[in-house]
TORVO-938870 format. One record per residue: y, x, z of N, C-alpha, C in turn. Coordinates in pm, whole numbers, plus 50000, padded with zeros to 5 digits. Each point is the difference from the previous one (the first is absolute). Layout:
YXZYXZYXZ ...
# end
This chain:
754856293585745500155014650005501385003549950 500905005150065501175006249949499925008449881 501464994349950499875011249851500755011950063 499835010249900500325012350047501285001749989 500874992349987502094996850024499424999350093 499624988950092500594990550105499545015350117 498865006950001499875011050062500875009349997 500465005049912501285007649955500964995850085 500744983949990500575001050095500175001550107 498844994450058499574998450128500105015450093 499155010649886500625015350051501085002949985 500614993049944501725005050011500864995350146 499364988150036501184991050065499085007550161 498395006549953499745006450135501125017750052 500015005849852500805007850038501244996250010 500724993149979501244995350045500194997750134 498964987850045500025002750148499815005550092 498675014349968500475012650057501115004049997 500675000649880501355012749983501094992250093 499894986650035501024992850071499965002950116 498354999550070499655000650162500555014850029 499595008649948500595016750033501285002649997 501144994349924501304998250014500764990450128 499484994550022500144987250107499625007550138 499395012349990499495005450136500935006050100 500825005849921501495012350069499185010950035 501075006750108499455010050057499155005950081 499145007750027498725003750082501265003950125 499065001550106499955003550115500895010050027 499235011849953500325010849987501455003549967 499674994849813501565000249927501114996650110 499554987150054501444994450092500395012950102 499115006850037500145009650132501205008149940 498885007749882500955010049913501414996049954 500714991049991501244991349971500505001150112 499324993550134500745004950116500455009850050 498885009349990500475017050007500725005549970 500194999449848501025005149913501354992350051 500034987550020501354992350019500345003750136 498895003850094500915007450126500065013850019 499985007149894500075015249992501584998449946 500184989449904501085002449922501194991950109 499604993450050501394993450112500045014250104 498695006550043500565006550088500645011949962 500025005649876500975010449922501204992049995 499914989949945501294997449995500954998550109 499054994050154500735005350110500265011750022 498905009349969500565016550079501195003649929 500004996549862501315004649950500984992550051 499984993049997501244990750062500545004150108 499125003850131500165009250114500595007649962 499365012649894500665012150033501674997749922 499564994849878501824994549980501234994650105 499224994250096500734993950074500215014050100 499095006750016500275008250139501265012049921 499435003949818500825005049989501634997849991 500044987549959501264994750017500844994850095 499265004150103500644997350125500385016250089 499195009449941500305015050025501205005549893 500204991349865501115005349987500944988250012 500264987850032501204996650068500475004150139 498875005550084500755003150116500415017349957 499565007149933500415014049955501634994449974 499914991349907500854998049916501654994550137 499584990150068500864997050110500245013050096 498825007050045500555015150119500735004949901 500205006249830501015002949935501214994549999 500014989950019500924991749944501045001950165 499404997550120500594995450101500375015250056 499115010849982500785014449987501365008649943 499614994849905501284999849906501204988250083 499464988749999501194996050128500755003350058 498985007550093500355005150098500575011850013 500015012349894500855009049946501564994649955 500034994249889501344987649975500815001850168 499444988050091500714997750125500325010950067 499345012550035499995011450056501085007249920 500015003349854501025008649939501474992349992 500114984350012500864993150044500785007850172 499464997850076500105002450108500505016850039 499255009949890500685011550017500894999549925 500344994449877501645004449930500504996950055 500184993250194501304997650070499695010350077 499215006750038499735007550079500605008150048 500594997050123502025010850047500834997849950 500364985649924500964995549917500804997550154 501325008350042500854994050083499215000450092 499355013950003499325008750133501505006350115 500084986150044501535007950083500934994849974 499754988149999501134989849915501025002649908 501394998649967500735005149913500395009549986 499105010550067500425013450064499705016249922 499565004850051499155011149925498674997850082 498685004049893499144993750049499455008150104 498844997350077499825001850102498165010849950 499665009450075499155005049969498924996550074 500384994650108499154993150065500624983450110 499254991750058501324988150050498444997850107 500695008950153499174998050146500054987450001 499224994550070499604987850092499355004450136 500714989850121499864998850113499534983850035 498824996550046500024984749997498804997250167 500534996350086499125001850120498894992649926 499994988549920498934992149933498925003949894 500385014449994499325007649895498575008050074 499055001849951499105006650078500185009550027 499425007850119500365009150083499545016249902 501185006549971501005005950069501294991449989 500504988649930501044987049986500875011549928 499355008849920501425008349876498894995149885 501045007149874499264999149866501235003649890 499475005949943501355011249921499664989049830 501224993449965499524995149874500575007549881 498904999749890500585007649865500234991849864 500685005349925499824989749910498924995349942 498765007549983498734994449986498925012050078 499194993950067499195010350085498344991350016 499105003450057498794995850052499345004750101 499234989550051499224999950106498684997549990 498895011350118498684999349997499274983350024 499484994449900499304989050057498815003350095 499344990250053498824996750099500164989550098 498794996250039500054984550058500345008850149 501484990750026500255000550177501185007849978 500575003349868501155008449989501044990949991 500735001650076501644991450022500775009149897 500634987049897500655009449955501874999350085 500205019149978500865001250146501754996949935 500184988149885501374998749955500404982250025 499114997150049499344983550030499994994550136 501404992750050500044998250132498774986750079 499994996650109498714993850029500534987149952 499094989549948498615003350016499655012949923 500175002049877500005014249907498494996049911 499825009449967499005002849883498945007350057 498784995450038498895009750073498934997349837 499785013249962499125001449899498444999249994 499224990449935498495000149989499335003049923 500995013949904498705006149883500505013950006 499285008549970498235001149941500084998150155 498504993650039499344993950110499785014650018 499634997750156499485008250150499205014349957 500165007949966498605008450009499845006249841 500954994149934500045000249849500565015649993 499575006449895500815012149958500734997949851 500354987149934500444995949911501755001850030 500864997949910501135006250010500864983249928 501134994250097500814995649921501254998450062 501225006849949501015000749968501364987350091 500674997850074501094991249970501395005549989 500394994049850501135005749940501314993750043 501025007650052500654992350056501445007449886 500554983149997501255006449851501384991750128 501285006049997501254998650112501374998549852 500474988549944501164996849965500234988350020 501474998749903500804988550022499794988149886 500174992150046499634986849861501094999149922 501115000150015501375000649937500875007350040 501255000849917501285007650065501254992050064 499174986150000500894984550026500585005650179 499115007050086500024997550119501585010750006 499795015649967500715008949990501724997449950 501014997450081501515000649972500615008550098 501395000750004500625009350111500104987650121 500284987149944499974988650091498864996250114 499284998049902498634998650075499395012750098 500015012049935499445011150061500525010249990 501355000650074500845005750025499715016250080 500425006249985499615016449980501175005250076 499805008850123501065006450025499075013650086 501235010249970499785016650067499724999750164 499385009150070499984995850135501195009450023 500394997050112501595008950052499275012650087 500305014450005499825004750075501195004450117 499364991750097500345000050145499645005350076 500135010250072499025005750090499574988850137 500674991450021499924990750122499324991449985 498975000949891498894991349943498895007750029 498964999250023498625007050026498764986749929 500065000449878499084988449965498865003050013 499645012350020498085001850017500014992950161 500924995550065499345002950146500634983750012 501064996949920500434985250048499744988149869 499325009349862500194989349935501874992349911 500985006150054500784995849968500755009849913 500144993449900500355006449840501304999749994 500815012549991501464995449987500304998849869 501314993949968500735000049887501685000850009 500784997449899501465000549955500174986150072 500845001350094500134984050025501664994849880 499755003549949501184998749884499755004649867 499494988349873499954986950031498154998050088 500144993950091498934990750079498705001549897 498985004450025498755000649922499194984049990 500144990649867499674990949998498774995750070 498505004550030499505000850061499694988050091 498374994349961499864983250105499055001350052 499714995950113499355004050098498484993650020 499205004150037498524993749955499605001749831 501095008249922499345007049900499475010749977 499045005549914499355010750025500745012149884 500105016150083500295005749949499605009449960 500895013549901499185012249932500895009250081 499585010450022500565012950047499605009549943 501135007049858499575009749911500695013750057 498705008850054500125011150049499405010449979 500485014249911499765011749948499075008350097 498685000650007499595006550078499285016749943 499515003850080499745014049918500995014549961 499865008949949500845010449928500015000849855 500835000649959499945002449843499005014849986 499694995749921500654993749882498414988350006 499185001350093498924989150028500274988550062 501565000550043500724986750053499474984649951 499354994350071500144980749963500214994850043 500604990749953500754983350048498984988450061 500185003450166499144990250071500904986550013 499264989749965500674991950033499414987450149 500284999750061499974987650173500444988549991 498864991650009500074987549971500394995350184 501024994249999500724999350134499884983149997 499714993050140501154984349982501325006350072 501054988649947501395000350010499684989350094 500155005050151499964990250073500924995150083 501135006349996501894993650025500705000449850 500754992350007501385006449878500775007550051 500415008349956500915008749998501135002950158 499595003950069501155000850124500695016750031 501584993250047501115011449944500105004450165 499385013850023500295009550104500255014950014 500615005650035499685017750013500615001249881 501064994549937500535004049821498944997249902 499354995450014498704992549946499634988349997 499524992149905499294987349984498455009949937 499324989550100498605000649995498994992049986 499055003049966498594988250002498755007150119 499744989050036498595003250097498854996149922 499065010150030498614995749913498984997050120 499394989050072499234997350081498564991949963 499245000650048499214986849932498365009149987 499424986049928498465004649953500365011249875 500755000549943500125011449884500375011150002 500255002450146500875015350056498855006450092 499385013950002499685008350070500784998150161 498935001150056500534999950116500895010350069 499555016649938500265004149972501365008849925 500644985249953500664997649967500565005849843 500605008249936499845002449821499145010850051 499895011450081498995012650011498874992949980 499544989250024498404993549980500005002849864 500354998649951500294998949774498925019249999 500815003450034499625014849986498345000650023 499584998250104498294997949972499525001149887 499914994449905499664998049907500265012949894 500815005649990500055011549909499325004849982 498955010150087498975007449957499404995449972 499474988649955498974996849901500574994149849 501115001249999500834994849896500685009349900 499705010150009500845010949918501265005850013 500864993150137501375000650098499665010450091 501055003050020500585013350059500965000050112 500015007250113501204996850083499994991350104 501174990250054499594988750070501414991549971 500424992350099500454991249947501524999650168 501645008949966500245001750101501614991249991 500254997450135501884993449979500775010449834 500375012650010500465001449902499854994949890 498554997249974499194997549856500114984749961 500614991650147499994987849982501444995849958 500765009950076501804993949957500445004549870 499065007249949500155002449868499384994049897 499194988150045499154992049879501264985749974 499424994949922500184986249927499024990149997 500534989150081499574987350023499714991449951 498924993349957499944982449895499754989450069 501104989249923499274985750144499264996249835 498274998750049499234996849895500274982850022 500374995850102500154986349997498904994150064 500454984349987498674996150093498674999449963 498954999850037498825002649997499194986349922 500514987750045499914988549951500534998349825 500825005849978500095001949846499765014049919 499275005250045499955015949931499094997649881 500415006049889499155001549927499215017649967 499925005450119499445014349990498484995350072 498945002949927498684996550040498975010449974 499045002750100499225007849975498514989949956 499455009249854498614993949991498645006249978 499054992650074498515009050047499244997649882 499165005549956498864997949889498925001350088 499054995250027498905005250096498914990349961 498805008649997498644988150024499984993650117 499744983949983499344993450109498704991649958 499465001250106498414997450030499614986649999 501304992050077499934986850024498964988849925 500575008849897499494986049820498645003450042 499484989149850498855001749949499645010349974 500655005549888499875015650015501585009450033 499495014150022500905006850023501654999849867 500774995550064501384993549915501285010750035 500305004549889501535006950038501034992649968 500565003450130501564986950029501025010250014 501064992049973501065001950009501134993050164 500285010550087500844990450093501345003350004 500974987250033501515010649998500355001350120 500635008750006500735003050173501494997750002 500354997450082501814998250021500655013550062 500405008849927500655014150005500284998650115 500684990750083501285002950097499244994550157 498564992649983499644988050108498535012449979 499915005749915497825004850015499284989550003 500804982549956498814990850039499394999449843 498914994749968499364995749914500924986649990 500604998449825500684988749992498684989349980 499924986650047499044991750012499844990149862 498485002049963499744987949921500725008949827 499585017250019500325003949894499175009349948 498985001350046498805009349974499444994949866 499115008349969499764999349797498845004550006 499104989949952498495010749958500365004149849 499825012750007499895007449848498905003049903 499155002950060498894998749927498764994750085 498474999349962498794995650075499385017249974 498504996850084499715012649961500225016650008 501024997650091500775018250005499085002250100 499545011450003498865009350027500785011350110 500895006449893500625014050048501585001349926 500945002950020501625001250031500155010850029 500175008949897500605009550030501345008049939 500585004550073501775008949971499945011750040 500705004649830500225015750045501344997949962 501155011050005501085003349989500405012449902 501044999849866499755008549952501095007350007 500265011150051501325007150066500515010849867 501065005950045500305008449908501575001250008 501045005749857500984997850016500794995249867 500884993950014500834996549844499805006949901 499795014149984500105009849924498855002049933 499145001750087498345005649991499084984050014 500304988650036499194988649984499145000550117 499094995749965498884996550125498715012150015 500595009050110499105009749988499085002150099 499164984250067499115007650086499414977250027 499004997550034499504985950033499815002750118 500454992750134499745003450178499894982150007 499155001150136499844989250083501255003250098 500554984450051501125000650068500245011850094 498435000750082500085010150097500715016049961 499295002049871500705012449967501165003849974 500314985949951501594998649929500975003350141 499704990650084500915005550156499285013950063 499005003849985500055015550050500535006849904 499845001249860500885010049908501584999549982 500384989850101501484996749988500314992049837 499414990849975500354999249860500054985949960 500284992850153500614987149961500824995449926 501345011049985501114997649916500045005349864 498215002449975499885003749849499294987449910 499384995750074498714992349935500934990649853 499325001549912500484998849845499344986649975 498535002450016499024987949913499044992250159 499514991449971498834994650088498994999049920 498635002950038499324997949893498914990950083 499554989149955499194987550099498734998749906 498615000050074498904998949991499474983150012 499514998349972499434981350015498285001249970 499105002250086498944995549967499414984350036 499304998049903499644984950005498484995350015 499414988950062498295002849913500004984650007 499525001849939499734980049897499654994150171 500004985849987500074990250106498724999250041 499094995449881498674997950020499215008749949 498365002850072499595006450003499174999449848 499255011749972499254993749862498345012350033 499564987950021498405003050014499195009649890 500394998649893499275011349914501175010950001 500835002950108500515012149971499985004650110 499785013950036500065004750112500855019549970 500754997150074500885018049969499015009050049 499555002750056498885004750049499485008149899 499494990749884498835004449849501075001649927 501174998650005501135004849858501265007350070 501404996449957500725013249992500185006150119 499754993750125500195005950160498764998350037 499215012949923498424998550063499785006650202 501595008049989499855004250148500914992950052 500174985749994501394992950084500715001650043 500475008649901501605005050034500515000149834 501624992650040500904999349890500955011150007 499475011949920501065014649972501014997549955 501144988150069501834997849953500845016250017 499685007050039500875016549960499105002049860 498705003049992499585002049903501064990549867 499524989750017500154987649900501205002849942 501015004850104501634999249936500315011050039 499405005550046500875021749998500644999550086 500064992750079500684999750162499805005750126 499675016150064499105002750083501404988250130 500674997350014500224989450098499284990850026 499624991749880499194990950020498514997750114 499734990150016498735004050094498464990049928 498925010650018499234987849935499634986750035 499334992349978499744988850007498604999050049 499304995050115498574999350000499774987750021 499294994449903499554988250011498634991850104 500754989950041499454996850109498374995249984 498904995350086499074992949952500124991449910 500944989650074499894986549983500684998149846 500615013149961500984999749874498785007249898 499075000349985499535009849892499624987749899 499884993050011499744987949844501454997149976 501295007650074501114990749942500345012749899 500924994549840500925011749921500624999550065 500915016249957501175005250051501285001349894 500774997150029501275003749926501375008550031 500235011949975500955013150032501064996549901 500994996150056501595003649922500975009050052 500715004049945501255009350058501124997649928 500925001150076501415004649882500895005350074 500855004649966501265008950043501384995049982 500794999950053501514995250062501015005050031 500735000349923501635012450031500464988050116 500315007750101500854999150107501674997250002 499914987749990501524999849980501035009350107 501135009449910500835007850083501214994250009 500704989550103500964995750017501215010349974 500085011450065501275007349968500365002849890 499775006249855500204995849891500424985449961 499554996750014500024984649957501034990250043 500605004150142500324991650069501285011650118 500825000749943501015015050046500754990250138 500065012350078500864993850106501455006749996 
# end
């Protein structure tokens, strides 16, 4: 019979090996579920956040880039106007306006250039300063009532080109035995011989109008003989794709829509002054377009240059400026030295109010909307609950035009910049 130790122990070493078997068991069923649950509640928070971090940080690096590449694109643009009519008229007095005649130009083949001016965009619009092939425009698309802008800025890159050598300047002679509206042939002093080379292109600065509203038209001519001595005269013939058929009376067309007056007659011609701008192959006078194109991925504002003297697009020099441009728009801010800028017009108004030869400031619009779309946002439910972007509202501009946002654009942000631009005034600056 056991003594009552050896039982003692015996209940000890039984609860021991209970207390061992129940530790040795792990987890129930259940428990394991509940561990799982919890461990995929907590990975999948930690994904959603991760998402939305990621989505947010990808809404503000691209915010952060349409800023960044806007601002760019202001930089290059206010570059481009501080030359703006720099040696509008070569070494001359400047020119208030500088005709073009180019059979290669779209039809009507004129186009009056300013030192900085703009044109209506829309897809199928040629722009008319761009000889062929030229520039046929594809934004705002077909059917759109959206509004964008191409800004077109007209100077010189340097003053390297401009000497008496190079671009030699002389008075026209008045002769009566000259009739240049009808023959083209420009007289001069045949003493000394008007330096003058032939297959270069020239300026013809001519006072048109009455005072005291008088302006200086200037005719972009080719010099298509050198200089030949007849009738007490040495002369130049202007023939070619750059001459009115018409002959200089073709130039005149163009006035009434230009703020010019008058027409364009032999007296008015033997009394102007001549420029050989030189050859066309080295000019550094260039005209440049700002315009949306469609082409890209998304809608991209570029930059193209033109060759002042040829209307061709110089090749292999076009610039995307920013991604994203939406809408481009230019107003003009007119006024006078005295009184400043007293009125904001779209180009159109600026040439019906006669007030080309005022415009002070440019003031350029840039709307933008992020690249990619973002699914929990829709304009629709927030700040453009009626899809439309109020840009007159936004910036106090009744020029401006609004913005209506398309279907396919209502999950994209939008981004509105503006800034304003003194107009460089060559005559001050630059005395003849």
């Amino acid at each position: 019979m056991p003594t009552p130790t050896l039982q003692a122990q015996r209940s000890r070493a039984a609860r021991f090996s209970t207390t061992s078997s129940a530790s040795e068991r792990g987890f129930t069923l259940v428990e394991l579920m509940v561990s799982v649950a919890i461990g995929l509640v907590l990975v999948v928070a930690v994904l959603y956040l991760q998402l939305k971090l990621t989505s947010q940080n990808v809404r503000t690096t691209d915010t952060a880039v349409r800023d960044n590449e806007a601002r760019a694109a202001m930089d290059v643009i206010t570059r481009d106007l501080s030359g703006g009519g720099f040696l509008h008229g070569g070494s001359n007095s400047s020119c208030y306006t500088v005709l073009h005649y180019n059979t290669a130009l779209p039809a009507p083949n004129y186009f009056a250039s300013f030192p900085v001016s703009s044109v209506a965009g829309g897809t199928g619009v040629a722009l008319p300063f761009v000889a062929t092939p030229g520039i046929t425009l594809n934004y705002p698309v077909a059917g759109s009532t959206n509004r964008s802008d191409v800004l077109v800025v007209r100077g010189t890159a340097d003053a390297t080109q401009f000497s008496a050598v190079l671009n030699p300047v002389a008075p026209a002679m008045d002769n009566t035995a000259f009739l240049p509206t009808a023959t083209t042939q420009m007289p001069f002093s045949p003493s000394p011989l008007p330096p003058f080379n032939a297959n270069d292109v020239g300026l013809v600065q001519v006072s048109v109008g009455t005072p005291p509203n008088a302006q200086l038209a200037c005719l972009r001519i080719p010099i298509t003989t050198a200089p030949v001595v007849a009738n007490g005269s040495a002369f130049i013939t202007s023939t070619g794709a750059l001459m009115p058929v018409a002959g200089y009376s073709g130039f005149a067309t163009q006035y009434a829509g230009i703020g010019l007056s008058g027409g364009i007659s032999d007296t008015l011609l033997r009394s102007s002054k001549v420029i050989d701008l030189g050859a066309a192959a080295t000019t550094n006078q260039f005209v440049y377009a700002y315009f949306v194109d469609n082409s890209y991925r998304w809608p991209t504002l570029v930059r193209a240059k033109i060759n002042a003297l040829t209307d061709l697009e110089v090749p292999n020099t076009r610039q995307e400026i920013a991604a994203g441009v939406v809408s481009f728009q230019v107003l003009f801010g007119v006024g006078s030295a005295t009184a400043g800028v007293t009125a904001y017009q779209t180009w159109p108004q600026v040439l019906a109010a006669g007030n080309a030869g005022n415009v002070l400031t440019v003031r350029v619009l840039i709307l933008q909307r992020s690249l990619y779309p973002d699914k929990d946002f829709n304009n629709a439910r927030s700040l453009y609950s009626t899809g439309i972007i109020p840009l007159p509202t936004q910036f106090n501009q009744a020029g401006y035009t609004n913005y209506t946002i398309p279907s396919q654009e209502l999950t994209n942000r939008f981004l509105a910049q503006e800034t304003e631009m003194t107009v460089r005034s060559a005559s001050p600056l630059w005395p003849k």
